[in-house]
PyMOL Python script that loads the backbone (N, CA, C, O; Angstrom):
from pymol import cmd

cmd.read_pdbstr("""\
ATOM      1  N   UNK A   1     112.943  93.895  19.825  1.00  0.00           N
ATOM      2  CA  UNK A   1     113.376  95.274  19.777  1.00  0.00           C
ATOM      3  C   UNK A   1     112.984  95.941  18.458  1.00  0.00           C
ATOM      4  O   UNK A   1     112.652  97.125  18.410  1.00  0.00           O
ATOM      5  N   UNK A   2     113.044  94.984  17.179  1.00  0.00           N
ATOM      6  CA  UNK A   2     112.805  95.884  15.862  1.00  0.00           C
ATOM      7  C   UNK A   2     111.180  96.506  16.171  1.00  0.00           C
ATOM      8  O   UNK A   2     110.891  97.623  15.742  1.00  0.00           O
ATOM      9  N   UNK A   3     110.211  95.720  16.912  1.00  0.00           N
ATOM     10  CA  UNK A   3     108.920  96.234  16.949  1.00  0.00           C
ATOM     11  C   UNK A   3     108.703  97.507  17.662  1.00  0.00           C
ATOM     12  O   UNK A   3     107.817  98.337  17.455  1.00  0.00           O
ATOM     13  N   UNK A   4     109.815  97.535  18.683  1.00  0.00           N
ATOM     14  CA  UNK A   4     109.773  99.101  19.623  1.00  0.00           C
ATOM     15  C   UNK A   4     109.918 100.114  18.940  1.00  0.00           C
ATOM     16  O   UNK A   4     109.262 101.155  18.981  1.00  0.00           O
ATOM     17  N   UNK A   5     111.263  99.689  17.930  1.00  0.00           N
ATOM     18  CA  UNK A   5     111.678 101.022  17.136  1.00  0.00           C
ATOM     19  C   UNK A   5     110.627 101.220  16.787  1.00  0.00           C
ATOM     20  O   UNK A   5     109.891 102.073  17.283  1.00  0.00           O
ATOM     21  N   UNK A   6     110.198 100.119  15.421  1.00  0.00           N
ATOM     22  CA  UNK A   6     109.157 101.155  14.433  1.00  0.00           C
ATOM     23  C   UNK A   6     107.803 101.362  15.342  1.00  0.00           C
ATOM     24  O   UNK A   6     106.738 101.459  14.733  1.00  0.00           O
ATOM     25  N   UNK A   7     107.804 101.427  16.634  1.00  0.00           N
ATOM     26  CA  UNK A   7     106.921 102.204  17.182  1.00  0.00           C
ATOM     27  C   UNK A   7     107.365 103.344  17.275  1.00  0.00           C
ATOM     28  O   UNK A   7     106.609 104.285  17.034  1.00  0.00           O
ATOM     29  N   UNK A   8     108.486 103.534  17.586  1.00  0.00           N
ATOM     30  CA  UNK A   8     109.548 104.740  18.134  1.00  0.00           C
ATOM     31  C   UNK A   8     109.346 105.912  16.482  1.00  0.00           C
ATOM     32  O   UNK A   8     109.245 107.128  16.317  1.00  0.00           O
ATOM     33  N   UNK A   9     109.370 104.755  15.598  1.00  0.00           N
ATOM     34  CA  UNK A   9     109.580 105.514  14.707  1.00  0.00           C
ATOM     35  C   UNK A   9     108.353 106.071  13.955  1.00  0.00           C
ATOM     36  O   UNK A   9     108.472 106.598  12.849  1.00  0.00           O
ATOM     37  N   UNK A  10     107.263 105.947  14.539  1.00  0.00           N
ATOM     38  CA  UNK A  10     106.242 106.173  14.099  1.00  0.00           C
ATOM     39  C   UNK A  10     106.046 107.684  14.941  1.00  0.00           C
ATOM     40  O   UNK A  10     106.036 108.807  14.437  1.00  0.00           O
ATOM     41  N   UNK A  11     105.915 107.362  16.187  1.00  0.00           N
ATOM     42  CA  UNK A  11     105.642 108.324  17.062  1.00  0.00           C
ATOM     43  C   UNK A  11     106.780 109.830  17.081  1.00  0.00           C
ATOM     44  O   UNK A  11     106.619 110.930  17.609  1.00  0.00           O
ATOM     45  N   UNK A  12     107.897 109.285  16.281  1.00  0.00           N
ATOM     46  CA  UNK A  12     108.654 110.250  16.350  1.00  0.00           C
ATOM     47  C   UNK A  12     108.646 110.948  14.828  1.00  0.00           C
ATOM     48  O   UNK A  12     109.476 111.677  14.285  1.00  0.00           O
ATOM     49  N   UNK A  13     107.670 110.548  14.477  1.00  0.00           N
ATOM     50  CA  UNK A  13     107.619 110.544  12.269  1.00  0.00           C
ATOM     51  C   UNK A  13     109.223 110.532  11.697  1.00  0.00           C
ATOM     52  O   UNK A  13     109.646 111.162  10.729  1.00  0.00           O
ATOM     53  N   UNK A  14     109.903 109.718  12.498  1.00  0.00           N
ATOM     54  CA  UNK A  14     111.278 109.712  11.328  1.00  0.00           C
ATOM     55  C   UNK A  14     111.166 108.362  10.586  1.00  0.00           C
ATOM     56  O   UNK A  14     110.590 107.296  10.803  1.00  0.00           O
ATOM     57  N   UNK A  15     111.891 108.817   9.704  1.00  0.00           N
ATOM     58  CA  UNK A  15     111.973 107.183   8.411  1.00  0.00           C
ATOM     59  C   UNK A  15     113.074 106.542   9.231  1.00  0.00           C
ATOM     60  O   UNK A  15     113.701 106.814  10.255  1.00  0.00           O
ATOM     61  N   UNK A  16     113.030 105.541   8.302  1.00  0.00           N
ATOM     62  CA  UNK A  16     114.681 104.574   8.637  1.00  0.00           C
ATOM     63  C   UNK A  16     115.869 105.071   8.100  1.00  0.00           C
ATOM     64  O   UNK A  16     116.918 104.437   7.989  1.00  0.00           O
ATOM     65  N   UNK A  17     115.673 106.198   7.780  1.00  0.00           N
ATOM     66  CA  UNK A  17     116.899 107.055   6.531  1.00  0.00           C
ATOM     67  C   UNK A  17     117.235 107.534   7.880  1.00  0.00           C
ATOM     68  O   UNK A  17     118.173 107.064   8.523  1.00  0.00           O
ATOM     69  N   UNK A  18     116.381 108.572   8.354  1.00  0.00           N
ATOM     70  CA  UNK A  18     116.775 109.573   9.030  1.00  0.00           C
ATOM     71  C   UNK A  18     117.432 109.179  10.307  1.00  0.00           C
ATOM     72  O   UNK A  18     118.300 109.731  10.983  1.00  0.00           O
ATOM     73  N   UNK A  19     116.578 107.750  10.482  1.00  0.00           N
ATOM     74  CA  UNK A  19     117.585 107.176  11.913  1.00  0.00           C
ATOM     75  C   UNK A  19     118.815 106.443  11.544  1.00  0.00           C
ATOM     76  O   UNK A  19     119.782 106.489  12.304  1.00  0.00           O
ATOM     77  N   UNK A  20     118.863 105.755  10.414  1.00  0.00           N
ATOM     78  CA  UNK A  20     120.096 105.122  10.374  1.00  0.00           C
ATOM     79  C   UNK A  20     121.055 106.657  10.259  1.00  0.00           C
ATOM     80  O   UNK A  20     121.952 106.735  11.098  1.00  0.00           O
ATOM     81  N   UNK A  21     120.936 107.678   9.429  1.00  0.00           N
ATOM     82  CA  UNK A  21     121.554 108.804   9.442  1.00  0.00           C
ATOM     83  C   UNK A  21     122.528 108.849  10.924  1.00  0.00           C
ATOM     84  O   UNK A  21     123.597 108.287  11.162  1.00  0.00           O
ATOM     85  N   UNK A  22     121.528 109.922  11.942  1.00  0.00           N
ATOM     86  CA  UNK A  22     121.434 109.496  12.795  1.00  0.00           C
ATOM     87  C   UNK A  22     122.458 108.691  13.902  1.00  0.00           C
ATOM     88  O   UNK A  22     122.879 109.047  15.003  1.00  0.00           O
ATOM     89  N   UNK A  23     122.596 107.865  13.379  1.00  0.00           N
ATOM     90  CA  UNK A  23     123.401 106.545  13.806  1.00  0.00           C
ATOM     91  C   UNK A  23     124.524 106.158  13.855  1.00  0.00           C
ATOM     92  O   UNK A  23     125.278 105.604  14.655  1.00  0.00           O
ATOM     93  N   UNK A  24     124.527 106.659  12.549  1.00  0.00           N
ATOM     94  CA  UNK A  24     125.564 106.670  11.374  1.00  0.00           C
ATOM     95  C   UNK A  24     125.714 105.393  10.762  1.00  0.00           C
ATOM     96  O   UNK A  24     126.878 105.000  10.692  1.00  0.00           O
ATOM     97  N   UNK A  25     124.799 104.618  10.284  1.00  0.00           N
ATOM     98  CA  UNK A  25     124.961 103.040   9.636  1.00  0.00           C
ATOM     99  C   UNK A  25     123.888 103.363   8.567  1.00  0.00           C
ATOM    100  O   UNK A  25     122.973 104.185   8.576  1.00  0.00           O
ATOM    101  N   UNK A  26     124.260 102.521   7.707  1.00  0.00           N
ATOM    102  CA  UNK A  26     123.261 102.657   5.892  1.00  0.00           C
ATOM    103  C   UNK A  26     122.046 102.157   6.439  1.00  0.00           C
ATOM    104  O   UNK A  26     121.801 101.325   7.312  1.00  0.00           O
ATOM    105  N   UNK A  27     121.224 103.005   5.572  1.00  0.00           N
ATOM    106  CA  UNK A  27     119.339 102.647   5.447  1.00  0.00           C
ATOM    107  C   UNK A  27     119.215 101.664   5.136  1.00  0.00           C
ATOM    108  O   UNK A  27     118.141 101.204   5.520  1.00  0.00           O
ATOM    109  N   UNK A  28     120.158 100.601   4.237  1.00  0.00           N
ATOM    110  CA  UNK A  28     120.137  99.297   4.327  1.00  0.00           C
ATOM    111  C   UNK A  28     120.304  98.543   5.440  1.00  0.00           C
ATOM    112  O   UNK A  28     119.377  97.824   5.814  1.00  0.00           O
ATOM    113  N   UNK A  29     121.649  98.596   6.220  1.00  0.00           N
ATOM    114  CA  UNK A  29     121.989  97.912   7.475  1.00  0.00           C
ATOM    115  C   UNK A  29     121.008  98.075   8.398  1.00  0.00           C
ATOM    116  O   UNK A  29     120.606  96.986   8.809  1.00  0.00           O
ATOM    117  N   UNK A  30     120.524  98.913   8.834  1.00  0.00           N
ATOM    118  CA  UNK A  30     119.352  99.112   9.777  1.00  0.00           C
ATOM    119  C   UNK A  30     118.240  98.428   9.415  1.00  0.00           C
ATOM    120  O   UNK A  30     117.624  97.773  10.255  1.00  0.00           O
ATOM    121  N   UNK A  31     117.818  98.501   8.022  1.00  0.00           N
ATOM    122  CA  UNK A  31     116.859  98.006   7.826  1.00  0.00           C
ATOM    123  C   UNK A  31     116.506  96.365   7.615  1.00  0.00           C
ATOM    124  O   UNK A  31     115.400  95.826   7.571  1.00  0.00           O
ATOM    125  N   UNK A  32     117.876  95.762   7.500  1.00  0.00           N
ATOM    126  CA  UNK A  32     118.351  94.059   7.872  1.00  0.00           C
ATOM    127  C   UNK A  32     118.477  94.046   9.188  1.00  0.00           C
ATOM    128  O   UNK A  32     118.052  92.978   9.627  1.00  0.00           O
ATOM    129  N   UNK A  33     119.008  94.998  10.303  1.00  0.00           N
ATOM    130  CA  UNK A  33     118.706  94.651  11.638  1.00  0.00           C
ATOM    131  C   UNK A  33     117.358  94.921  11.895  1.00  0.00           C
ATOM    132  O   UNK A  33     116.899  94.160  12.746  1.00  0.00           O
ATOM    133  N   UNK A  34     116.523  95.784  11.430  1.00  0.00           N
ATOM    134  CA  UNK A  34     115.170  95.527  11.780  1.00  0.00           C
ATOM    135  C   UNK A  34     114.539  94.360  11.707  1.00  0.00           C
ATOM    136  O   UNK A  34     113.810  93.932  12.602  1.00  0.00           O
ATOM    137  N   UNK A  35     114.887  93.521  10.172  1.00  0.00           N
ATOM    138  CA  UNK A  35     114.202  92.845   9.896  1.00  0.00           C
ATOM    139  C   UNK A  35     114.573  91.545  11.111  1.00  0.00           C
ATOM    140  O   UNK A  35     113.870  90.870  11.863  1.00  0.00           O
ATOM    141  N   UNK A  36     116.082  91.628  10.825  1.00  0.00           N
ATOM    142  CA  UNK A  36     116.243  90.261  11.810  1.00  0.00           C
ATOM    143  C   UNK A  36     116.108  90.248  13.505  1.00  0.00           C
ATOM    144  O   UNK A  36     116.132  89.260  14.239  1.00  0.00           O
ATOM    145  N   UNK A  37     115.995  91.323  13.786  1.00  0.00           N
ATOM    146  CA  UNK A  37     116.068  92.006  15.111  1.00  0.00           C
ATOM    147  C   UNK A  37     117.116  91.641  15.996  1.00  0.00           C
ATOM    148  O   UNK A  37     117.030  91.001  17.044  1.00  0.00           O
ATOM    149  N   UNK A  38     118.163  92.151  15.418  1.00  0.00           N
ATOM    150  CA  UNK A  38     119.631  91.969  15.751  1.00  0.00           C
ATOM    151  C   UNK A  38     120.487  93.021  16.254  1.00  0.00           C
ATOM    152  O   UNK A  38     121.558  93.289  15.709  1.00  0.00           O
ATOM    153  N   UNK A  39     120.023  93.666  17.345  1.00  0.00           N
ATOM    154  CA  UNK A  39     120.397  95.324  17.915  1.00  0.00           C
ATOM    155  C   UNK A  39     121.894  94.501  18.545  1.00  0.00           C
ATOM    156  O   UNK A  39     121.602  93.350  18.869  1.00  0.00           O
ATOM    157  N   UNK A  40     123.433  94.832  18.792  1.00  0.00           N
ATOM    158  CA  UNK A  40     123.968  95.131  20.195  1.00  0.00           C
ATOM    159  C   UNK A  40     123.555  95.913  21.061  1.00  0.00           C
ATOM    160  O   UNK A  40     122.752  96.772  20.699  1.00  0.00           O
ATOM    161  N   UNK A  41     123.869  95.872  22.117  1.00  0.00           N
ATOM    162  CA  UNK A  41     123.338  97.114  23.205  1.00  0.00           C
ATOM    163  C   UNK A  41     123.817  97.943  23.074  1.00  0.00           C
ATOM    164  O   UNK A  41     123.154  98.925  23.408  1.00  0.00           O
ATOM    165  N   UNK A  42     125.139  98.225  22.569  1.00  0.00           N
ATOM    166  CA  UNK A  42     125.575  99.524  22.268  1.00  0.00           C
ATOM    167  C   UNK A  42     124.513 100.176  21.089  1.00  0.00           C
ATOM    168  O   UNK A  42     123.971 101.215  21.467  1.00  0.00           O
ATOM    169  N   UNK A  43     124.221  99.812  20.009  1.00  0.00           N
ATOM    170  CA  UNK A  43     123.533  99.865  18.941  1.00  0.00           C
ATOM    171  C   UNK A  43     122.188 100.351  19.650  1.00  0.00           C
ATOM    172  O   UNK A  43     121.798 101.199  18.847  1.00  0.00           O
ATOM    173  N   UNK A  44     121.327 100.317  20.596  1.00  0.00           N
ATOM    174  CA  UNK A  44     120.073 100.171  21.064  1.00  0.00           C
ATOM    175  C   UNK A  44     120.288 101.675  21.459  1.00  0.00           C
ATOM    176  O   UNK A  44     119.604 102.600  21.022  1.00  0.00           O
ATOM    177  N   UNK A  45     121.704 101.841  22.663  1.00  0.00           N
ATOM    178  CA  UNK A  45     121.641 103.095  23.132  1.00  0.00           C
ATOM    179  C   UNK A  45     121.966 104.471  22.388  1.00  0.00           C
ATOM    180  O   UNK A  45     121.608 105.598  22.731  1.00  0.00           O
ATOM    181  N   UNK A  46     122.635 104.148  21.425  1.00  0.00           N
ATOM    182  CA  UNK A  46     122.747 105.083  19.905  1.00  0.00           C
ATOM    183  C   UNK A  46     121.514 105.260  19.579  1.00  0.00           C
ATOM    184  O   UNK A  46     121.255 106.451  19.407  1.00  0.00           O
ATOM    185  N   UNK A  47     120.402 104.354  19.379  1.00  0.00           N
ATOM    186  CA  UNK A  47     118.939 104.711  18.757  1.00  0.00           C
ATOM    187  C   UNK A  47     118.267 105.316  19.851  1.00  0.00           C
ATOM    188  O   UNK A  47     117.559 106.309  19.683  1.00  0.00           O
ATOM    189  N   UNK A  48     118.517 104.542  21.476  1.00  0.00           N
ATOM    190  CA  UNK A  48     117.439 106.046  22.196  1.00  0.00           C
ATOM    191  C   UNK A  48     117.993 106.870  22.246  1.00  0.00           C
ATOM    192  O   UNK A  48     117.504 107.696  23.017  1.00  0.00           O
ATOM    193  N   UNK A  49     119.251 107.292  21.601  1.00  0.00           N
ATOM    194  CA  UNK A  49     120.528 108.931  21.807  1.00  0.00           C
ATOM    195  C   UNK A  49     119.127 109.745  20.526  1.00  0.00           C
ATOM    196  O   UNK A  49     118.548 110.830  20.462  1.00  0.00           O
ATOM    197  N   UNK A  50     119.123 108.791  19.926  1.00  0.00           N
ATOM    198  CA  UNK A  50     118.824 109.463  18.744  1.00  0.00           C
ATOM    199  C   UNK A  50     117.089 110.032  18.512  1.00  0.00           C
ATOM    200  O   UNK A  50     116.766 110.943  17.750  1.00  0.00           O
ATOM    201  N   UNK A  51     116.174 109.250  19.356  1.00  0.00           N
ATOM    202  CA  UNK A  51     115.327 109.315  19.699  1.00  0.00           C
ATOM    203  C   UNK A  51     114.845 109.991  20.559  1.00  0.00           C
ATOM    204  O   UNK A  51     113.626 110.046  20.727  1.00  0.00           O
ATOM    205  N   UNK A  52     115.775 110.702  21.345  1.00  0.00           N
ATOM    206  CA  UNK A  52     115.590 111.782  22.562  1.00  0.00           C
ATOM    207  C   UNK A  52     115.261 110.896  23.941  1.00  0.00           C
ATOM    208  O   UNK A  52     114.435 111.383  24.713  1.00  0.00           O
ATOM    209  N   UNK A  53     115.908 109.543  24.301  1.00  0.00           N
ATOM    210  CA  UNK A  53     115.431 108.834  25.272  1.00  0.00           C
ATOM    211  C   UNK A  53     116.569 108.226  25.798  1.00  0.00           C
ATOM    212  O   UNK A  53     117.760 108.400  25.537  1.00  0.00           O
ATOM    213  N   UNK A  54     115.960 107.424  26.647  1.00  0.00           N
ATOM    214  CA  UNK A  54     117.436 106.607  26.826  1.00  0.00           C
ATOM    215  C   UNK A  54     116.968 105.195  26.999  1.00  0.00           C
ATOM    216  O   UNK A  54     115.778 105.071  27.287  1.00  0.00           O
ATOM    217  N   UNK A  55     117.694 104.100  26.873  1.00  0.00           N
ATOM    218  CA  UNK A  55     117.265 102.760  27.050  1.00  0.00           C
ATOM    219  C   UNK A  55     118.218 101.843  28.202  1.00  0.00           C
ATOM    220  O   UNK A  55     119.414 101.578  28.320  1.00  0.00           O
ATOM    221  N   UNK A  56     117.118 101.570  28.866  1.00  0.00           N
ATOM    222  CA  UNK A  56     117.480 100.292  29.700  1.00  0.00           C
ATOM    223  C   UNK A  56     116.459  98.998  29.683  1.00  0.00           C
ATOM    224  O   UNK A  56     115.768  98.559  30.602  1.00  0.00           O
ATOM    225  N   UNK A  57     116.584  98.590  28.483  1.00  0.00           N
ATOM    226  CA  UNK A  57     116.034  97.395  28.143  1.00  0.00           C
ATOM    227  C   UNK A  57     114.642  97.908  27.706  1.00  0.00           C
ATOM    228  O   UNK A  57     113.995  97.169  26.965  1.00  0.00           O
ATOM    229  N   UNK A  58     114.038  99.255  28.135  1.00  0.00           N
ATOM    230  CA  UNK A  58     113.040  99.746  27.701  1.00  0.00           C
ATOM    231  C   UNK A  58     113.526 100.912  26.870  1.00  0.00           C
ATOM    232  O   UNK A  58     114.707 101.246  26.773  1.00  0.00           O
ATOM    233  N   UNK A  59     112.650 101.412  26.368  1.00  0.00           N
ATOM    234  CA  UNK A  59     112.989 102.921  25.639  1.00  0.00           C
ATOM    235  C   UNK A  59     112.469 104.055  26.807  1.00  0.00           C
ATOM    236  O   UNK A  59     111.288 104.387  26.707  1.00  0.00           O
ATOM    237  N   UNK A  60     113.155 104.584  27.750  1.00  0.00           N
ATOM    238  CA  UNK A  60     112.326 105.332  28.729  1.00  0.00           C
ATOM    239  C   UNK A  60     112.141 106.794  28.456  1.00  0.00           C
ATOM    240  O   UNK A  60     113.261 107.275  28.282  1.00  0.00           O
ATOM    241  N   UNK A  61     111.113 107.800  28.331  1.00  0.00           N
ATOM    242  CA  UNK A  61     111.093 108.943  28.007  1.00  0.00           C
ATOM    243  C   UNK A  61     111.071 109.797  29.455  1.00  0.00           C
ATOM    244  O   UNK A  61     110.813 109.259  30.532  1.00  0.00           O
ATOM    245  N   UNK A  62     111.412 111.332  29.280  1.00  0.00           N
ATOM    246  CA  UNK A  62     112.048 111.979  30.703  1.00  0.00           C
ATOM    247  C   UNK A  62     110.317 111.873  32.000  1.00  0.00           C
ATOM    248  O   UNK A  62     110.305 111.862  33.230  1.00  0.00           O
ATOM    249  N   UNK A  63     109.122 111.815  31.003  1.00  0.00           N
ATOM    250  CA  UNK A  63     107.841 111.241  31.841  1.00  0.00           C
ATOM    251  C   UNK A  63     107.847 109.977  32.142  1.00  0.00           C
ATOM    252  O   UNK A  63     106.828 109.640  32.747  1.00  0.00           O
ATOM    253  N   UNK A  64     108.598 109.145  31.954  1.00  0.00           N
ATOM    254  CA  UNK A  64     108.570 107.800  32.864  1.00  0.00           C
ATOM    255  C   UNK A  64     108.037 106.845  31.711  1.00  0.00           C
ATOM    256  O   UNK A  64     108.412 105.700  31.456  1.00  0.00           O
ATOM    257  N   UNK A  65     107.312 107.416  31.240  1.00  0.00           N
ATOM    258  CA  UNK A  65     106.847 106.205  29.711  1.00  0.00           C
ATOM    259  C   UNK A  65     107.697 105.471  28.857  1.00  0.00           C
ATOM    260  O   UNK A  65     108.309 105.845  27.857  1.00  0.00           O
ATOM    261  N   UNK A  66     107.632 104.162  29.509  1.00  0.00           N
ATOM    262  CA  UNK A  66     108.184 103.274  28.846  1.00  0.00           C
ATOM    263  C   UNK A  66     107.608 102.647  27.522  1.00  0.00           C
ATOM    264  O   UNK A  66     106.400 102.775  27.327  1.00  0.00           O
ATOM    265  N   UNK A  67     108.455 101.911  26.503  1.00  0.00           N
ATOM    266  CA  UNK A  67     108.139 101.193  25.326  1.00  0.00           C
ATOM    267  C   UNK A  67     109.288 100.011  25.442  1.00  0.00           C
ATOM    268  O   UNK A  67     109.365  99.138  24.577  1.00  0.00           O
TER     269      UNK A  67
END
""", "prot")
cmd.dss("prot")
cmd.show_as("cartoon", "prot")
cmd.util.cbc("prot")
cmd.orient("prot")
């Protein structure tokens, strides 16, 4: 999952500031769950809230494009 985000987060040009923001969890904490890739599922669906998507095991956008 940490590899989807920072796809997510590329394509969406936000930092890890702006998503942990976002989130509401420190640019640190996010950035130790990136590293370890340690999402809950609740945690996953907060990041596609935040991403403009929604997730079911994929990141799905409202065109059907999955990540």
């Amino acid at each position: 999952m940490g590899e989807k985000i920072r796809i997510l987060l590329k394509r969406k040009k936000m930092t890890i500031s702006q998503l942990a923001a976002a989130i509401g969890t420190s640019n640190q904490n996010l950035s130790n769950k990136l590293t370890r890739d340690n999402f809950s599922e609740q945690e996953l669906h907060k990041i596609a809230e935040a991403f403009g998507c929604r997730f079911e095991g994929f990141f799905i956008f409202d065109d059907n494009e999955k990540i």
